[in-house]
C-alpha positions in Angstrom: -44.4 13.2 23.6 -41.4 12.7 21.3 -40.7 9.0 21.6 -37.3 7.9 22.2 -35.5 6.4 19.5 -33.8 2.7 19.7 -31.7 3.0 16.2 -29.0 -0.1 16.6 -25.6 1.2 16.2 -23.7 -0.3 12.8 -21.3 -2.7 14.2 -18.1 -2.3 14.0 -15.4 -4.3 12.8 -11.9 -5.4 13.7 -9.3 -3.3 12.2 -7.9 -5.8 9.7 -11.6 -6.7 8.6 -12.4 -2.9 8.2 -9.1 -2.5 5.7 -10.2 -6.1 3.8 -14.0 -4.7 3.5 -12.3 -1.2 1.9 -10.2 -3.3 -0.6 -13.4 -4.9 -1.3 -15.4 -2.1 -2.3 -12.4 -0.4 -3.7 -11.9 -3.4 -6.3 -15.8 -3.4 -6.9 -15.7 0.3 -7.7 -12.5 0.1 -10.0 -14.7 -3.1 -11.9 -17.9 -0.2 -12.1 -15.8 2.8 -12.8 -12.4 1.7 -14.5 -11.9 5.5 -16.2 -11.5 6.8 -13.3 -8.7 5.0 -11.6 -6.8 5.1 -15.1 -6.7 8.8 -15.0 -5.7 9.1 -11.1 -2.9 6.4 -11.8 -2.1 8.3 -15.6 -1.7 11.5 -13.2 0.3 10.0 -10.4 3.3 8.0 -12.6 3.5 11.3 -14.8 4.9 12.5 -11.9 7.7 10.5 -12.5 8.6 12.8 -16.0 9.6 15.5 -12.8 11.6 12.9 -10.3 11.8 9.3 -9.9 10.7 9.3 -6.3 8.2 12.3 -6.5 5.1 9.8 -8.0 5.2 8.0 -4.4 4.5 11.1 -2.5 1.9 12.5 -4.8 0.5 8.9 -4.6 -0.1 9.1 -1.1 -1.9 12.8 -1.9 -3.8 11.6 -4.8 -4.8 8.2 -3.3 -6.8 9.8 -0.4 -7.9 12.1 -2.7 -9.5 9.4 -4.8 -11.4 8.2 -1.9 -12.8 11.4 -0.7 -14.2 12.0 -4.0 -15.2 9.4 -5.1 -15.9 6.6 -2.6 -19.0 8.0 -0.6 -19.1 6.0 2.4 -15.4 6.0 3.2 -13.6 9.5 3.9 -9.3 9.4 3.6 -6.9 11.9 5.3 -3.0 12.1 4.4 -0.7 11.6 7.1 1.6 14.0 6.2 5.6 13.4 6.7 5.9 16.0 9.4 4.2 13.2 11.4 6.6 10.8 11.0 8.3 10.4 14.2 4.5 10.0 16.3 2.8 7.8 14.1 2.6 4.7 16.2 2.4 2.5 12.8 3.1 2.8 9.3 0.8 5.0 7.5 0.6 7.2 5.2 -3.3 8.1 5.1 -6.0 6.7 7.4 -9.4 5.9 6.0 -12.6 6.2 8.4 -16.0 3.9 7.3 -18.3 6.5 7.3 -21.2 3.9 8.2 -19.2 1.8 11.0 -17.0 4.7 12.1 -14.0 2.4 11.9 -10.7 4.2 11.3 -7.7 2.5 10.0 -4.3 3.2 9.1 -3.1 2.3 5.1 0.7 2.0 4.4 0.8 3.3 0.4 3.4 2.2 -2.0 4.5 3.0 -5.5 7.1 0.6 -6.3 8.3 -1.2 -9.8 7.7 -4.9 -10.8 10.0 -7.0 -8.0 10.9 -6.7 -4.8 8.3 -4.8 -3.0 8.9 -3.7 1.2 5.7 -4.7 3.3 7.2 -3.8 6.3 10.6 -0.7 7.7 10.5 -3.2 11.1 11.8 0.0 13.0 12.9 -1.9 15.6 15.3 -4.0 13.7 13.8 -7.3 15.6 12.6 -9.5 12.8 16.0 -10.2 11.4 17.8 -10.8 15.3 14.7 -13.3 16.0 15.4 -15.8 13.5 19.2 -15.5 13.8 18.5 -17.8 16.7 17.6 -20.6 14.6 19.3 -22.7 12.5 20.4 -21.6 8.7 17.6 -23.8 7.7 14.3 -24.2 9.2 12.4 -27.5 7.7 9.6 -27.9 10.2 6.1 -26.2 9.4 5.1 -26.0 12.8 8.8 -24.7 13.9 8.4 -22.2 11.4 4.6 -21.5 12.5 5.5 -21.0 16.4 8.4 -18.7 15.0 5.7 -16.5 12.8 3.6 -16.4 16.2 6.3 -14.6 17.9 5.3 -10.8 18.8 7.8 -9.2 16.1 6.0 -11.1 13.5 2.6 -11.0 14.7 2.4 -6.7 14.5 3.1 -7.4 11.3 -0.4 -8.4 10.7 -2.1 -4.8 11.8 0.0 -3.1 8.9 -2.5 -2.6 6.2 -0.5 -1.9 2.5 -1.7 -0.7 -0.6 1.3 -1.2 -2.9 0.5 0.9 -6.7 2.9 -1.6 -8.8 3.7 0.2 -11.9 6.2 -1.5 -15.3 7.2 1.7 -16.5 8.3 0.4 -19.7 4.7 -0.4 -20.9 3.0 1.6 -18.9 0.7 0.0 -16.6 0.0 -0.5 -13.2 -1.8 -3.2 -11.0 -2.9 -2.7 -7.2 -1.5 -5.7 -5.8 -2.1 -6.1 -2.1 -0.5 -9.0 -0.1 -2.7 -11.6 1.3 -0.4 -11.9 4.6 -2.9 -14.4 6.5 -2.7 -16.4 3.5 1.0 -16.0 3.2 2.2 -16.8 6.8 -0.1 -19.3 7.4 1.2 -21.3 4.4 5.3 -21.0 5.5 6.8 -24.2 5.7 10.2 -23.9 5.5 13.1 -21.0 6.2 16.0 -20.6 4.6 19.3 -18.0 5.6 20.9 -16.7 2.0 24.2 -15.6 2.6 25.1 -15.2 -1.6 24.1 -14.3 -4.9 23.0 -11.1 -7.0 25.8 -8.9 -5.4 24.4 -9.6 -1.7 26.2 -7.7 0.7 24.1 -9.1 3.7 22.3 -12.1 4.4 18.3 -12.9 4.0 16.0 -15.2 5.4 13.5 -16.5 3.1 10.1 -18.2 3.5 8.9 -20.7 1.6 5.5 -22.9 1.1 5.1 -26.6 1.3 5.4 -26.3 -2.3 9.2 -24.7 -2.7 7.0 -21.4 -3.6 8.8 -18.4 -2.9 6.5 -16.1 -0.1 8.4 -13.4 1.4 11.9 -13.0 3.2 13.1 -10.4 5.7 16.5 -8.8 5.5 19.2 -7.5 7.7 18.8 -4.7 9.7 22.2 -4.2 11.3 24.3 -0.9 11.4 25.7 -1.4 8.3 22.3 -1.7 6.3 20.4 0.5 4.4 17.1 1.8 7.2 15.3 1.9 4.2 16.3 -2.0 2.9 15.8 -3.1 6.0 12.4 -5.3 7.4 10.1 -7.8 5.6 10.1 -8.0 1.9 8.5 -10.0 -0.8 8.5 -9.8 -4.4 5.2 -9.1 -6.8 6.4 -11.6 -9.3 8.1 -15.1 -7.5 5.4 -14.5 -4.8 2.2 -13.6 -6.9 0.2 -17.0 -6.2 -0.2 -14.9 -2.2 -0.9 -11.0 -3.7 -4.9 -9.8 -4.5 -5.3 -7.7 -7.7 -7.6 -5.1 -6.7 -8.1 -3.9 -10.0 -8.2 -6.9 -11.5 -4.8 -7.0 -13.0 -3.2 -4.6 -15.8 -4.3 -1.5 -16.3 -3.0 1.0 -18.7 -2.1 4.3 -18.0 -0.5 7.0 -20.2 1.2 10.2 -19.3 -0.4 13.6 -18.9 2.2 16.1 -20.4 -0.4 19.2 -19.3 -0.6 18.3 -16.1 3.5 19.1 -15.9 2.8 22.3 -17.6 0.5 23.1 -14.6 3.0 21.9 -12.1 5.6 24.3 -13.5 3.6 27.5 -14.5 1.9 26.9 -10.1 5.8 26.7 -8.9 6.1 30.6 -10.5 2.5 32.0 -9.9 1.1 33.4 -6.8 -2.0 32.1 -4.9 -4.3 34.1 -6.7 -3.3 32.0 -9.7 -3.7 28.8 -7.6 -7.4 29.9 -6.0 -8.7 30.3 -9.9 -7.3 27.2 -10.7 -8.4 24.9 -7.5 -12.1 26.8 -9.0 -12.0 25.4 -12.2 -10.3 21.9 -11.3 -13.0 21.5 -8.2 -15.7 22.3 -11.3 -14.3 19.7 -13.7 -14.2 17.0 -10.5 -18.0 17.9 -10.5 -18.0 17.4 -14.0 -16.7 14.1 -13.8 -19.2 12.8 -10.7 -22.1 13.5 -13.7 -20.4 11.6 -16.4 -19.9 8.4 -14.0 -23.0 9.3 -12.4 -21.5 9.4 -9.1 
């Protein structure tokens, strides 16, 4: 008689644990396998020879991409923009633990060396809730019960993987934003109604230290959907972001891979089929070199 089996299920962890033991393994297999990353990043911010926005879509693509062939135990699926208007947070791919089963959503970014957008708020209710302070909020613990409010607090589920790129030297650093870390260490608030050509006002957060953290902006009629929500900045805030490849990394532009780009936009599918053939061999190719 076949005898029943009693395998324990993996256990499965918490959303936000599930993203933070990805970033873990994803910065471990950067550390083992640096090559690759450089040439996915190298691909992606060519992109940017075509259009200035097109390397943050292609991101997205190449990103999940990345994972699927690479990272074994996770598997990655792009969202896709036609599901915009059902996602019930912000995503761009989600990412599944192959050995817990965990799915999560991951926000992706490609964004220069400054202000960076951690949050759209799409229902315009972070900047309205602290409106009903005072200009200036000096209290740790005031500030602390404010953070614990609910338009603060969904905050924390949004998991973001910002690419930071300095286009001038070309390089890029994964930078993600320790938010637990962050919000936890706000002691002060401050309302900035002036300066750099403001047209609307900001609150700002700041540590016990003075140290800049993060500030969220106005969301009225009159802004900009897409300035709107919780911001932060990779440089005056850096003492709260992770590296997750360890800072710097080099990159350099693949001038070929535009010549692809434009010969596939005038070829048919039967051009596109032989070439998925021979990229899908060279991928292969790659696995053996890195021993994958």
């Amino acid at each position: 008689m076949k005898k029943e089996s009693h395998k324990t299920e993996p256990k499965k962890l918490p959303e936000t644990d599930s993203y933070k033991d990805f970033k873990e393994r994803l910065k471990l297999f950067i550390q083992k396998n640096p090559g690759l990353m450089i040439t996915t990043l190298s691909n992606i911010f060519t992109m940017r020879l075509i259009g200035n926005k097109t390397h943050g879509d292609l991101a997205e693509i190449a990103i999940a991409e990345f994972i699927n062939q690479y990272m074994y135990d996770f598997k990655s699926l792009h969202v896709g923009k036609d599901l915009y208007r059902a996602k019930s947070k912000e995503e761009d791919i989600t990412i599944t633990n192959e050995i817990s089963k965990a799915t999560f959503p991951v926000s992706l970014k490609a964004s220069g060396d400054g202000p960076l957008q951690l949050s759209t708020d799409k229902t315009c209710s972070m900047f309205p809730r602290l409106e009903r302070e005072k200009d200036l909020v000096n209290d740790r613990e005031a500030v602390q019960e404010i953070l614990r409010d609910k338009v603060f607090t969904d905050f924390n589920e949004i998991n973001v993987l910002p690419l930071i790129y300095d286009e001038k030297n070309q390089r890029c650093n994964i930078l993600t934003f320790d938010y637990r870390h962050a919000l936890s260490s706000a002691a002060s608030i401050q309302r900035v109604n002036e300066g750099s050509g403001r047209k609307h006002p900001v609150y700002r957060f700041f540590d016990e230290g003075g140290d800049y953290i993060c500030e969220v902006r106005y969301g009225g009629a009159s802004a900009n959907a897409l300035q709107r929500g919780l911001w932060t900045h990779t440089k005056n805030g850096l003492k709260f972001f992770e590296s997750i490849t360890g800072g710097w990394i080099d990159y350099s532009h693949n001038h070929i891979l535009v010549a692809l780009f434009s010969h596939s936009l005038v070829s048919s599918d039967v051009g596109h089929a032989n070439a998925l053939v021979v990229v899908k061999e060279d991928i292969e190719r790659i696995k053996k070199q890195f021993k994958l």
